[in-house]
C-alpha positions as CSV (number, residue, x, y, z in Angstrom):
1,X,-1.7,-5.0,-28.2
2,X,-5.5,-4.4,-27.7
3,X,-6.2,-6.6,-31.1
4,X,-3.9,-10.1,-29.7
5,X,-5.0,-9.5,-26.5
6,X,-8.7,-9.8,-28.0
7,X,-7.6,-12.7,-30.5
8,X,-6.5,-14.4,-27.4
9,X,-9.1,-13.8,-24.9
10,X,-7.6,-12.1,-22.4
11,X,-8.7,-9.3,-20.8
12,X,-6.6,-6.3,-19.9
13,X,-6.7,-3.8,-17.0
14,X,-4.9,-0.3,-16.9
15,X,-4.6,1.3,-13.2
16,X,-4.8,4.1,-12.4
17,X,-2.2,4.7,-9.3
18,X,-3.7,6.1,-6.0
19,X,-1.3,9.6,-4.9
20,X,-1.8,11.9,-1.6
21,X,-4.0,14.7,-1.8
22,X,-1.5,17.4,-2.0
23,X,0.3,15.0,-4.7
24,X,-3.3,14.9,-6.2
25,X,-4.0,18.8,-5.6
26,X,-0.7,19.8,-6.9
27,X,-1.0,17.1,-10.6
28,X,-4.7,18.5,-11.0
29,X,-3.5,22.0,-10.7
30,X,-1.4,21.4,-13.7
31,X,-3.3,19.7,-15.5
32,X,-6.9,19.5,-14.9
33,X,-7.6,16.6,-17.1
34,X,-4.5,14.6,-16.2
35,X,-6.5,11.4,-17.6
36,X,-8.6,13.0,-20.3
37,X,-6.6,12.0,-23.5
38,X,-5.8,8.3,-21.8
39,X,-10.0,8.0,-21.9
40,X,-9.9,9.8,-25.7
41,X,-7.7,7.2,-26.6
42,X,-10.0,4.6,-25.4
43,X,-13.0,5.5,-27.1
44,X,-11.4,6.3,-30.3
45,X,-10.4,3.1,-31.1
46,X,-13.6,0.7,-32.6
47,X,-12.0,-2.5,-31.9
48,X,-14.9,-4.0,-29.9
49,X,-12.8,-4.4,-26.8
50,X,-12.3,-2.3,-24.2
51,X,-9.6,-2.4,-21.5
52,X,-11.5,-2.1,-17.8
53,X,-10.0,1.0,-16.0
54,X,-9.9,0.4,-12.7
55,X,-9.1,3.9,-11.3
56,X,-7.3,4.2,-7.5
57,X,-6.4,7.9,-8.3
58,X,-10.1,9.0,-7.7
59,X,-11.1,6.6,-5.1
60,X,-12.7,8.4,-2.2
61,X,-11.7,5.1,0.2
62,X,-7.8,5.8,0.2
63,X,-6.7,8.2,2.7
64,X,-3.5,10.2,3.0
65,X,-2.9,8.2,6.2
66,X,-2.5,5.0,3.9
67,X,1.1,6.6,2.3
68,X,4.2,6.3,3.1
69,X,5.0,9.5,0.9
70,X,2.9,11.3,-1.7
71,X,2.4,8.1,-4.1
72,X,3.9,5.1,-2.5
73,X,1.2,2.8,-0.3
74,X,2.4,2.2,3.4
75,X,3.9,-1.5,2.3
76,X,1.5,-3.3,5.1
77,X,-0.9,-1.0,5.6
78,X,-4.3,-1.0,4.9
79,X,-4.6,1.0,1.5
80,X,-3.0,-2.0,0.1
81,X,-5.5,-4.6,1.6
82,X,-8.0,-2.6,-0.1
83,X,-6.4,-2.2,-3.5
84,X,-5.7,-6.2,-4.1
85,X,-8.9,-6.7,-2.9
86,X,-10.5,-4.3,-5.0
87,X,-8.2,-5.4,-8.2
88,X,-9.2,-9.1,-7.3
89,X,-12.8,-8.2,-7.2
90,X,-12.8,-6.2,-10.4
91,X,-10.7,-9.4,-12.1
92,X,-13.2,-11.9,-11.1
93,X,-16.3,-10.0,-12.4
94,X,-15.1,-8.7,-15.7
């Protein structure tokens, strides 16, 4: 996928999902490096193009108060302003 996506000039993007901090607390606890082998992956491959991570589960800006549960955004609310505008932001400059 990595290879047509570079033969055809696009550019890819993998998210990283923003959770609650006892969602968070409670993934992290089992497994400390819940994203480790997803970055090993990334840099093991020498195909001179690198997906952008763009990485909601460690952003400091999204509060509990922005769920509706432990991993779904409030639908209207204001953690979901900020994501699109961070995604479109992140889009535009790569």
């Amino acid at each position: 996928m990595l290879l047509k996506a570079k033969a055809l000039n696009h550019k890819m993007f993998i998210v990283l999902s923003p959770v609650r901090s006892d969602y968070k607390a409670a993934v992290l606890a089992r497994n400390p490096q819940v994203f480790e082998r997803l970055f090993d992956l990334l840099n093991q491959f020498e195909l001179g193009y690198r997906p952008t991570v763009i990485d909601f589960f460690n952003d400091n800006q999204i509060e509990d108060a922005h769920f509706a549960d432990y991993d779904h955004l409030l639908p209207t609310g204001d953690g979901v302003a900020y994501i699109s505008k961070r995604i479109e932001q992140i889009v535009r400059e790569s």
